[in-house]
C-alpha positions in Angstrom: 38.0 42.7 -12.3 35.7 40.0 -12.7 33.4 38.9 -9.8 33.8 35.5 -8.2 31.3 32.8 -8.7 28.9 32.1 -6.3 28.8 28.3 -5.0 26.9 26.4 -7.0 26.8 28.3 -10.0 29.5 26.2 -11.9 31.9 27.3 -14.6 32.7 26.7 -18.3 36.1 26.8 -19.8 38.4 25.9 -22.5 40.7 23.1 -22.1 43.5 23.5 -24.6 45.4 20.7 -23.6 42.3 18.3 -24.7 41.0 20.6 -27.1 37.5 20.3 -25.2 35.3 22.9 -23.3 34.8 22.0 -19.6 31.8 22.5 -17.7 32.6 22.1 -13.8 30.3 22.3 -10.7 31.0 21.8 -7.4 29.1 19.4 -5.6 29.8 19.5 -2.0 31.9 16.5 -0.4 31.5 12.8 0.0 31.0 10.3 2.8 35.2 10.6 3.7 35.0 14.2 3.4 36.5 14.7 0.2 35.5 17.6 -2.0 33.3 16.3 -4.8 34.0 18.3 -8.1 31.8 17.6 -11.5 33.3 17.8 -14.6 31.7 17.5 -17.9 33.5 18.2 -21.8 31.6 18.8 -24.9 33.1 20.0 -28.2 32.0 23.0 -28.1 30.9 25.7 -25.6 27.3 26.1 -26.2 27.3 22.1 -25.5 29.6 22.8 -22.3 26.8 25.1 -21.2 23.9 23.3 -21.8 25.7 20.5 -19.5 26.2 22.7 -16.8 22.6 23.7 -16.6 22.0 19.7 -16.6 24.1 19.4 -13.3 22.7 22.6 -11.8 19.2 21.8 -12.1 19.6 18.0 -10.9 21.6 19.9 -7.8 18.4 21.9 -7.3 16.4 19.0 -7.6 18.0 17.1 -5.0 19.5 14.4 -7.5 22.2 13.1 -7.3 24.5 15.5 -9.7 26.9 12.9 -11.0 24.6 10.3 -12.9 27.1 8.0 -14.0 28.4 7.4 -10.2 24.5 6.9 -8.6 24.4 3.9 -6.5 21.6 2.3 -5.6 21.6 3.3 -2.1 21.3 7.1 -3.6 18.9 5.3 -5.7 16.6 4.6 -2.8 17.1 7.3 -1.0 15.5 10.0 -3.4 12.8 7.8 -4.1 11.8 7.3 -0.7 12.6 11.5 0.2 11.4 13.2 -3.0 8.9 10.8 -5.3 7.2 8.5 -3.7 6.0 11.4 -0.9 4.7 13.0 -4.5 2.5 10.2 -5.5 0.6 10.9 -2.1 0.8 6.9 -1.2 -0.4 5.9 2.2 1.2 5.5 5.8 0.9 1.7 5.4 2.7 2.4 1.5 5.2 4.2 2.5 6.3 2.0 5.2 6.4 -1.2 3.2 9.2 0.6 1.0 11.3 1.2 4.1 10.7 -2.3 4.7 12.3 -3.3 1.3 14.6 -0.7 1.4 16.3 -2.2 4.6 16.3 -5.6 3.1 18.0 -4.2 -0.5 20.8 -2.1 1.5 22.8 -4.1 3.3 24.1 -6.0 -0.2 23.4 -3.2 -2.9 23.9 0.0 -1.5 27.1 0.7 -2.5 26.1 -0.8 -6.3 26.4 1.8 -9.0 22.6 1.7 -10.5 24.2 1.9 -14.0 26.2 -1.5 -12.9 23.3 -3.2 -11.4 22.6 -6.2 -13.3 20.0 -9.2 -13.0 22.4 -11.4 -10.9 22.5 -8.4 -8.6 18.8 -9.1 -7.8 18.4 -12.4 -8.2 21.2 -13.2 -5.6 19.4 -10.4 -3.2 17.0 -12.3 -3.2 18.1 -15.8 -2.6 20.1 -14.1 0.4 16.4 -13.7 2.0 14.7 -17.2 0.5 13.5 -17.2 4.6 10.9 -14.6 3.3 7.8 -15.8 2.0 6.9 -15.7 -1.6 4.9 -12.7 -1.4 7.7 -10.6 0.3 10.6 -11.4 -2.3 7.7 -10.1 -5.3 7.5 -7.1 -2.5 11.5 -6.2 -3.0 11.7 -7.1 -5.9 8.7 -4.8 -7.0 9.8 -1.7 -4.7 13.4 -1.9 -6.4 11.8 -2.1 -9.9 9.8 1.2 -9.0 12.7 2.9 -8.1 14.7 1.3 -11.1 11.7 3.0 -13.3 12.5 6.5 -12.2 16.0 5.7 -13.4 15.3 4.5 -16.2 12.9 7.2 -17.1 15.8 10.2 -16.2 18.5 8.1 -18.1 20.4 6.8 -15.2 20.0 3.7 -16.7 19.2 2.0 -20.2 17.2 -1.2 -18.7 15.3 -1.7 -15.1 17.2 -5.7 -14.2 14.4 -5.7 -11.8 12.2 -6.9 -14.3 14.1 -9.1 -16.0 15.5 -10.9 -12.8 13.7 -14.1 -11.5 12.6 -14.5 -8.2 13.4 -17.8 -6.8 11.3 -20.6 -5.1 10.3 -19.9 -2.0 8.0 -21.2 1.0 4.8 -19.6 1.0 2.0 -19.2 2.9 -1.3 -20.8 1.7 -4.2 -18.6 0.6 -7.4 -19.8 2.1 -10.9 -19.2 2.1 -13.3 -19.9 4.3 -16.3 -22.6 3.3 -19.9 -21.4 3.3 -20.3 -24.0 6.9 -17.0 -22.3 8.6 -18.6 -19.0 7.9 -21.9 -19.9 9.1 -20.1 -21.2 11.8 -18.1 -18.1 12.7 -20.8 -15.6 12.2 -22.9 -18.0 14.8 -20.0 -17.9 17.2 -20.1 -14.3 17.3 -23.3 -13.7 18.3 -23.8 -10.7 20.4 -19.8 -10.5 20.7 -18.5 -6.9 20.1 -17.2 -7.9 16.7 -19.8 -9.4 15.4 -21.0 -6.5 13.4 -17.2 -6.1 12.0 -16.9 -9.5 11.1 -20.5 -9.6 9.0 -19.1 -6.6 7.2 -15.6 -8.4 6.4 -17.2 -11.4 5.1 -20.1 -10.3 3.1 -19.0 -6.6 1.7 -14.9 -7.7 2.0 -13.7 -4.7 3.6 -9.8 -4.6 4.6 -9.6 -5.1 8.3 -7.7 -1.5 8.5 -11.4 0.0 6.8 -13.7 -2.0 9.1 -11.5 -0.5 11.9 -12.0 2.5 10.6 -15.6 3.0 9.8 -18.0 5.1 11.3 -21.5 5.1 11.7 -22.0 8.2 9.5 -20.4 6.6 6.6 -23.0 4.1 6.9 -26.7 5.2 5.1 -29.0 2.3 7.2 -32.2 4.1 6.7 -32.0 4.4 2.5 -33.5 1.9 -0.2 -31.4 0.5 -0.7 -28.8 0.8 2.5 -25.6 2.0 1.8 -22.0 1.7 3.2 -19.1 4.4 2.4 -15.5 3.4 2.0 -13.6 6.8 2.8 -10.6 6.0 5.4 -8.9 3.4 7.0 -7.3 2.8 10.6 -3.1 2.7 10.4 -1.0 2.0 12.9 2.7 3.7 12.7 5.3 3.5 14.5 3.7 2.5 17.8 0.7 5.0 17.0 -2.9 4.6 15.8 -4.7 7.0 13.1 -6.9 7.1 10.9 -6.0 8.2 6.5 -7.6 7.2 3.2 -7.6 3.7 1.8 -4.8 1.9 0.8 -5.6 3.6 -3.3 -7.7 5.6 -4.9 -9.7 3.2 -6.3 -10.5 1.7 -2.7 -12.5 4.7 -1.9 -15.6 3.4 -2.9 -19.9 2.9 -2.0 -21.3 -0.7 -1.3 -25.1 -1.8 -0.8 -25.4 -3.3 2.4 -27.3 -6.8 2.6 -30.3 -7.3 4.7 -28.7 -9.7 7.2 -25.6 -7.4 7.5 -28.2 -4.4 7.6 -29.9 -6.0 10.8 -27.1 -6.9 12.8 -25.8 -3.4 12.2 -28.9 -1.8 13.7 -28.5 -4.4 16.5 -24.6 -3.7 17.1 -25.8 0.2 17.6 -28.0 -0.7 20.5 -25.8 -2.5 22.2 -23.0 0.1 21.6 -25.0 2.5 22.7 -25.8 0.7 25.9 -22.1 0.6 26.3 -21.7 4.0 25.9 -24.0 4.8 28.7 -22.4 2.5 30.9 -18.6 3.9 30.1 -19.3 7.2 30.4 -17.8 9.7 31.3 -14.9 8.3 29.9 -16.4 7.2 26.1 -14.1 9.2 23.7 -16.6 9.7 21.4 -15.1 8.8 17.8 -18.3 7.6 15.7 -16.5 4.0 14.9 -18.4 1.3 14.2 -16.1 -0.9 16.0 -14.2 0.3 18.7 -12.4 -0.5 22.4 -14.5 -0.8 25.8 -14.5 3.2 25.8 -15.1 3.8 22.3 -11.5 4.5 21.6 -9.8 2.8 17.8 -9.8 -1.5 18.1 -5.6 -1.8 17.7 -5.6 -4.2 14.9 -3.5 -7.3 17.6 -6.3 -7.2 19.7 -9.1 -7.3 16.4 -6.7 -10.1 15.3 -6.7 -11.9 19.1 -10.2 -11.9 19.8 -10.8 -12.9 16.5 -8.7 -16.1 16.7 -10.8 -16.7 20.3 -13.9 -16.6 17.8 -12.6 -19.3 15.4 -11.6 -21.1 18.1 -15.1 -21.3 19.5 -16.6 -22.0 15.9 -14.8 -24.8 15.7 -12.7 -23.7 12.7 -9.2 -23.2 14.0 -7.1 -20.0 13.7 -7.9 -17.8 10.8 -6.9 -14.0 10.5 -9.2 -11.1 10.1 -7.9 -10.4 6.4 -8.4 -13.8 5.6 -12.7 -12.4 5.9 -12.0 -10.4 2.7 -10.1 -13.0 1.0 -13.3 -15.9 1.7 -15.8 -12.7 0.9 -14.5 -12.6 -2.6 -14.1 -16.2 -3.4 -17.6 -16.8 -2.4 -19.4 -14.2 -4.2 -17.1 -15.8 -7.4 -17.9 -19.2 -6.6 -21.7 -18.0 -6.5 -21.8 -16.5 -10.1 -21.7 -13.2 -9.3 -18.9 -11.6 -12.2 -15.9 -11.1 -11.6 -16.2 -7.4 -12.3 -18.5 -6.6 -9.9 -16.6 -8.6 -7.1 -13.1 -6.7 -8.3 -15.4 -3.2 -7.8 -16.6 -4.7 -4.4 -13.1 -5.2 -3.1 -11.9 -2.0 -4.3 -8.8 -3.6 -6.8 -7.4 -1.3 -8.8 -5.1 -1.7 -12.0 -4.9 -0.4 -15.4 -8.0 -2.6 -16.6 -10.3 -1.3 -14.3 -9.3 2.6 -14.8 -12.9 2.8 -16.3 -14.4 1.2 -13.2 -12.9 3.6 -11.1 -14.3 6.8 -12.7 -17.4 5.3 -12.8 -17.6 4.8 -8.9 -16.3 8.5 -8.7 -20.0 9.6 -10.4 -21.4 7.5 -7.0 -22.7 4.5 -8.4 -23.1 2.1 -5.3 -21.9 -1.9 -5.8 -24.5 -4.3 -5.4 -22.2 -7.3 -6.2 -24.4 -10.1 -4.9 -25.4 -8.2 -1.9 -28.7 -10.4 -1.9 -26.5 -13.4 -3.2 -24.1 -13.5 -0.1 -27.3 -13.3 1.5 -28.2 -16.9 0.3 -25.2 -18.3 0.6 -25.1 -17.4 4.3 -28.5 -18.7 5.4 -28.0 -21.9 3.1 -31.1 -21.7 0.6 -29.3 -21.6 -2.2 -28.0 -25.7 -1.2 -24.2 -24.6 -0.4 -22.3 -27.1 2.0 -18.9 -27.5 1.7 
């Protein structure tokens, strides 16, 4: 008497009636409760075998066992559950895929992946041509990743992601501030708690999430020449604030600090400290450079209010804190210094500056016109626009 299979296991047999082997698993049931049983054929049995392992391996896995019936809901689902969470991304990352996710389910979920075509995409996205430019390139991106894994298991032969074209839009405009308007800015903030925060945005172009984050011992004041340690940022998830590493890899990084930054640093840590004294005992002591009235994480609508109160008293209208990083970088460019060195300043990462990357992993700080924002802030080098 032969011993019954265990679940999961699968069978092979002969199918005389088709002249084919069989290879069968069971894979659980479907949404309406239906049993859901896998069947395969091959011509001979050694092939019938080697197709059951297929589906048993994909079952341990966690794919989805029957390829040819993956829809793009399934799709999303494993990459969200099983490989993005392997490529280590970050809180902010991982979020921003939901995001997409929630905008590509309601009209493709059902989809099979293998009948997904360009028009799929392209009308997806005309259905949300209320988005901004740079949100459509976000779903359209965030589907193409997850078309990639696809594609690179053999779900599919092409990723329509890429070949779809993502349609006009509205768009918000980039801008940057003018060597005045920063002048103007920076003088506004005089001995406000963030001025030292916005110094650091606009000459070293931090992300507002790793000014938020920084603390006073990633900062080296006291070296020649003074140096400034990108290793976390401040995130904010679902309602809660933490702190966890830089949006990539490559943002992880060391910058030289420029002497007019460098002095309003040492003068932000007096007065911090005198607000320490004076908040005590209930000063949670965190080491952030920039922090609430008890020393507690900025949350980044408040950073973004009273920093709209600042360019409102500068005289420059309403700006927002990322829009530092943005004028930080286009300012060092517009000053001479390379492009290179402003890419390694910002912490950009793609597959041109893989190089770059390892080289900042051996600890070389980035200078990147540290003295040259410098000039450009105090006016000598003649800049006035």
């Amino acid at each position: 008497m032969t011993s019954r299979r265990g679940r999961g296991e699968g069978s092979v047999h002969y199918d005389e009636s088709r002249d084919r082997w069989v290879a069968v698993l069971e894979a659980g049931f479907d949404g309406t409760g239906r049993r859901r049983r896998l069947k395969r054929t091959a011509a001979t049995k050694t092939e019938a075998r080697r197709l059951l392992r297929d589906l048993q391996r994909d079952a341990e896995d966690g794919l989805p066992a029957d390829r040819a019936s993956v829809t793009v809901g399934e799709l999303l689902d494993y990459f969200l559950a099983v490989v993005l969470p392997s490529r280590d991304p970050s809180p902010a990352t991982i979020d921003g895929h939901r995001w997409t996710t929630s905008k590509i389910l309601p009209a493709l979920e059902r989809v099979r992946v293998r009948d997904l075509t360009p028009e799929h995409v392209e009308k997806l996205l005309a259905a949300h041509g209320h988005l901004s430019k740079s949100s459509l390139n976000r779903i359209r991106t965030n589907l193409g990743a997850a078309l990639r894994e696809a594609e690179r298991r053999g779900w599919v032969l092409r990723n329509v992601a890429r070949l779809a074209v993502t349609p006009p839009s509205w768009s918000t405009e980039r801008r940057t501030l003018t060597p005045d308007q920063a002048r103007a800015l920076l003088h506004a903030a005089r001995g406000d708690p963030l001025e030292a925060a916005l110094w650091i945005g606009i000459t070293r172009g931090l992300r507002p999430g790793e000014i938020l984050g920084l603390r006073w011992s990633d900062l080296e004041l006291d070296t020649d020449p003074p140096l400034l340690h990108v290793r976390r940022t401040l995130t904010h998830h679902k309602g809660r604030l933490g702190f966890g590493p830089p949006k990539t890899p490559g943002s992880i990084r060391t910058l030289i600090v420029p002497h007019s930054t460098l002095e309003v640093l040492h003068r932000h840590h007096t007065a911090q400290s005198e607000q320490r004294l004076r908040a005590e005992p209930v000063w949670r002591d965190l080491d952030l450079v920039t922090c609430n009235e008890i020393g507690g994480p900025l949350d980044p609508a408040n950073f973004r209010r009273s920093f709209t109160r600042l360019g409102t008293l500068a005289g420059i209208g309403h700006w927002a804190p990322y829009e530092l990083r943005h004028s930080a970088v286009s300012l060092l460019c517009a000053s001479g210094v390379p492009i290179d060195q402003v890419a390694d300043l910002a912490g950009h990462t793609d597959l041109r500056m893989v190089s770059r990357v390892y080289r900042h992993s051996l600890g070389a700080p980035v200078d990147a016109g540290a003295g040259t924002i410098d000039r450009v802030l105090d006016g000598s080098d003649g800049t006035t626009t």
